[in-house]
C-alpha positions in Angstrom: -14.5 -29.3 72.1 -14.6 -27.0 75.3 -11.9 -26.0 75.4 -11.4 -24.9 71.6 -14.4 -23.0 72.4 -12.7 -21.0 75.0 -9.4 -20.5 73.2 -11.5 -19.1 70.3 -13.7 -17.2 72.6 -10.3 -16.0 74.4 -8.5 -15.4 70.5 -11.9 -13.2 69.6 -11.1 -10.8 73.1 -7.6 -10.7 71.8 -8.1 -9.7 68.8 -10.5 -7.0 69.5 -7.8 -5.3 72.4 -5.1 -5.6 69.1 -7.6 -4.1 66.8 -8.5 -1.2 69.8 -5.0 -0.8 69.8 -4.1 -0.2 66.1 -7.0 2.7 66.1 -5.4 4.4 69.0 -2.0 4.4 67.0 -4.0 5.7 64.1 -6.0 8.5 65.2 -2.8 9.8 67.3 -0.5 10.0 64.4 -3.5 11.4 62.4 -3.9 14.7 64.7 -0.2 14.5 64.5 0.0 14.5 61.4 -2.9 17.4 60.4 -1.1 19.3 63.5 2.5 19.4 61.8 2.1 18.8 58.8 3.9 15.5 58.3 3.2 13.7 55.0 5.0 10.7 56.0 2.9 10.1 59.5 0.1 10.7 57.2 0.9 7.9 54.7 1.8 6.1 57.5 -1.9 6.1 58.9 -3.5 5.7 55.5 -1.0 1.8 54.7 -1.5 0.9 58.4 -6.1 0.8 57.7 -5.0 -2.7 55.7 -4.5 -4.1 59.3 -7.2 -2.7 60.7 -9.8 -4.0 58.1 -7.8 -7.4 58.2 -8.5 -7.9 62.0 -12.4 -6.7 61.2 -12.5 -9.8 58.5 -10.7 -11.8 61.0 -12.7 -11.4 64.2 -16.1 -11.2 62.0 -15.1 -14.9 60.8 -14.3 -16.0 64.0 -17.9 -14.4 65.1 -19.8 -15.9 62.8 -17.8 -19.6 63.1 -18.3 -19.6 67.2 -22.1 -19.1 66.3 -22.4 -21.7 63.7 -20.4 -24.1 65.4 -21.1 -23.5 69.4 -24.1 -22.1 69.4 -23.1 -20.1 72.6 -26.0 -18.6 75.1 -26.5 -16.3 77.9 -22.9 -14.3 78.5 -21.1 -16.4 75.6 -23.7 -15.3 72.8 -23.7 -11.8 74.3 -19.6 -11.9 74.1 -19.7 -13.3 70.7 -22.0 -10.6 69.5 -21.1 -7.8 71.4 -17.6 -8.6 69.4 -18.9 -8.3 66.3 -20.4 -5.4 66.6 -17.4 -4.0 68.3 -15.2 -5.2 65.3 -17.5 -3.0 62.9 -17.3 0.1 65.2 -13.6 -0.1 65.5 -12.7 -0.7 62.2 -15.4 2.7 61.1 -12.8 4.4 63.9 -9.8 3.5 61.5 -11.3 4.4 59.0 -12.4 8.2 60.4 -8.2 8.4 61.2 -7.3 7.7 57.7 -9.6 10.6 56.3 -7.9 13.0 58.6 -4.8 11.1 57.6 -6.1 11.8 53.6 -6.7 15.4 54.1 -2.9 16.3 55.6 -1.7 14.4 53.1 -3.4 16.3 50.6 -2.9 20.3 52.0 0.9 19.5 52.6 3.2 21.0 52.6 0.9 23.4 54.1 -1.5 22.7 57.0 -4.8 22.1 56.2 -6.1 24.7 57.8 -4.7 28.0 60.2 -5.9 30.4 62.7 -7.8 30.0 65.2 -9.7 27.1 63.3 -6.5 25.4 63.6 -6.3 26.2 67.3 -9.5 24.0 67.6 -8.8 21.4 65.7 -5.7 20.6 67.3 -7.5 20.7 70.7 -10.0 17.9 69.1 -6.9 15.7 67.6 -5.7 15.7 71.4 -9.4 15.2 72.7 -10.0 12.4 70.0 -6.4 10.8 71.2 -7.4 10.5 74.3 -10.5 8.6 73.6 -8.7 6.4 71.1 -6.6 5.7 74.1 -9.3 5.0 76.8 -11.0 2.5 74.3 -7.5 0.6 73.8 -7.5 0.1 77.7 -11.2 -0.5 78.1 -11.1 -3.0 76.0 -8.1 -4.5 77.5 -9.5 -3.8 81.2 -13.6 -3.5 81.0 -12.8 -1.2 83.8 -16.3 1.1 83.5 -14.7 3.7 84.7 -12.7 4.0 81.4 -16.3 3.8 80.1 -17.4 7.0 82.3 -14.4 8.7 80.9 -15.0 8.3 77.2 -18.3 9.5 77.6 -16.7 12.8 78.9 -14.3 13.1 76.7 -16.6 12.5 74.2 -18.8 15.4 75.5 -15.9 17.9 75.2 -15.1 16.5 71.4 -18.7 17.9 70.6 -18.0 21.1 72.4 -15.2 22.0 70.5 -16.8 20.9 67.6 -19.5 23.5 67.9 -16.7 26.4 68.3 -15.9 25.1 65.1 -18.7 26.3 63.0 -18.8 29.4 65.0 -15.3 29.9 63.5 -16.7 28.7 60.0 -19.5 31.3 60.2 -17.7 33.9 61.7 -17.4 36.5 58.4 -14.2 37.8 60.3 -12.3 34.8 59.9 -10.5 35.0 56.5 -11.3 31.5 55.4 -10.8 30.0 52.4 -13.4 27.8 50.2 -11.0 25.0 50.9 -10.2 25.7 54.2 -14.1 26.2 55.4 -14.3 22.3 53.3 -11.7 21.1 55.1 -12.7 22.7 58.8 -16.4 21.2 58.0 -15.1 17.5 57.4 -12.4 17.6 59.6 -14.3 18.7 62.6 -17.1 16.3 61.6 -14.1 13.2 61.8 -13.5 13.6 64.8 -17.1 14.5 66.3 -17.6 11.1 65.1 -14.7 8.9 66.3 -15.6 10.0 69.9 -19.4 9.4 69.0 -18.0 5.2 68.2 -15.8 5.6 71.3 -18.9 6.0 72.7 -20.8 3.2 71.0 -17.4 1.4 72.2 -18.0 2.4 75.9 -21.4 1.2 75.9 -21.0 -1.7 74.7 -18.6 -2.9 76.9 -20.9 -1.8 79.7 -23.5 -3.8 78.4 -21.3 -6.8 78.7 -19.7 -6.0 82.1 -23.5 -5.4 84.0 -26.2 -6.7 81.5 -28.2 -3.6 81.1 -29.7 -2.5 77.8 -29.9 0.6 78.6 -28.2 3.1 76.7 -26.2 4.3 80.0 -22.9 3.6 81.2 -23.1 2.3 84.4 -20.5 2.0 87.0 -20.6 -0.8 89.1 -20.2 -0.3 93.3 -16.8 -1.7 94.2 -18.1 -4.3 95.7 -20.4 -5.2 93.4 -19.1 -8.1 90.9 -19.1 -7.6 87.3 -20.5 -10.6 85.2 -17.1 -12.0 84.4 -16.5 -11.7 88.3 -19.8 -14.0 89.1 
């Protein structure tokens, strides 16, 4: 019975790293897509959410059947947890890419927007890449320096996203009702994605070190993680 326990406990960690790794694919060939203008990366994004929400489903049964069945305490019930709450934020990540995946499909042939709001954007596709990224590998490495990383990349995301409504309320910008639509939702996407990379980081930080506090903290070198003890 053990050791089904650990080889569902190791499947769950799997699955998650897969799932972390699907979003990353997702909200890179989103900001590719709104960037160029490419209807088939788009569409590709928007068909590839089905996995995404399939590996939620999966991992949430899997949750729910470890805590029926095991009854797991201390690090085990925080794993078990921690995933599904980590299953939730991913799959709300997925689902952020396929909305910016939506709106290219919708403005093309065109780009959805131009300018210098374009400029912007773009720059928050890249930023938002990178944190899709840096969760892929923090999940795969709990290394909380990954952690630390999100958070500042995070940080610039919600820079950029403020020079975006200076661009929306700038009356010299000659934006369209559509475009200033678009700019608003588009910039508020991707605020968010890094906001649940965030969520992501902490989490995982939570598990590595045990502290509830909303922080990241990064361990000494020589101090063990939990999973080292």
């Amino acid at each position: 019975m053990r050791e089904i326990f650990k080889q569902e406990m190791q499947e769950l960690g799997e699955s998650l790293v897969t799932m972390a790794g699907h979003v990353a694919t997702a909200i890179e060939q989103a900001a590719t897509a709104l960037k160029v203008a490419d209807l088939t990366l788009a569409e590709q994004v928007i068909d590839a959410d089905n996995a995404i929400d399939a590996l939620e489903n999966k991992i949430d049964d899997l949750g729910i059947s470890l805590l029926a069945r095991q009854a797991p305490v201390a690090t085990d019930l925080r794993v078990v947890v921690s995933g599904l709450q980590l299953s939730a934020t991913l799959e709300r990540m997925g689902d952020l890419a396929r909305h910016l995946a939506y709106v290219a499909r919708g403005r093309y042939p065109e780009p959805a927007v131009s300018g210098p709001m374009k400029d912007i954007l773009d720059k928050m596709g890249a930023q938002a890449t990178k944190v899709g990224t840096q969760v892929h590998q923090l999940l795969e490495t709990r290394d909380m320096n990954l952690a630390a990383a999100v958070e500042q990349e995070d940080e610039i995301l919600d820079a950029l996203h403020r020079d975006s409504f200076q661009v929306v309320l700038d009356d010299s910008q000659e934006l369209t009702r559509q475009e200033i639509v678009d700019s608003v939702l588009l910039g508020r996407y991707l605020e968010r994605f890094g906001d649940h990379g965030v969520s992501v980081a902490r989490r995982i930080s939570y598990l590595v070190t045990g502290d509830t506090s909303n922080a990241v903290r990064v361990p000494h070198e020589s101090a063990p993680s939990d999973e080292a003890r």
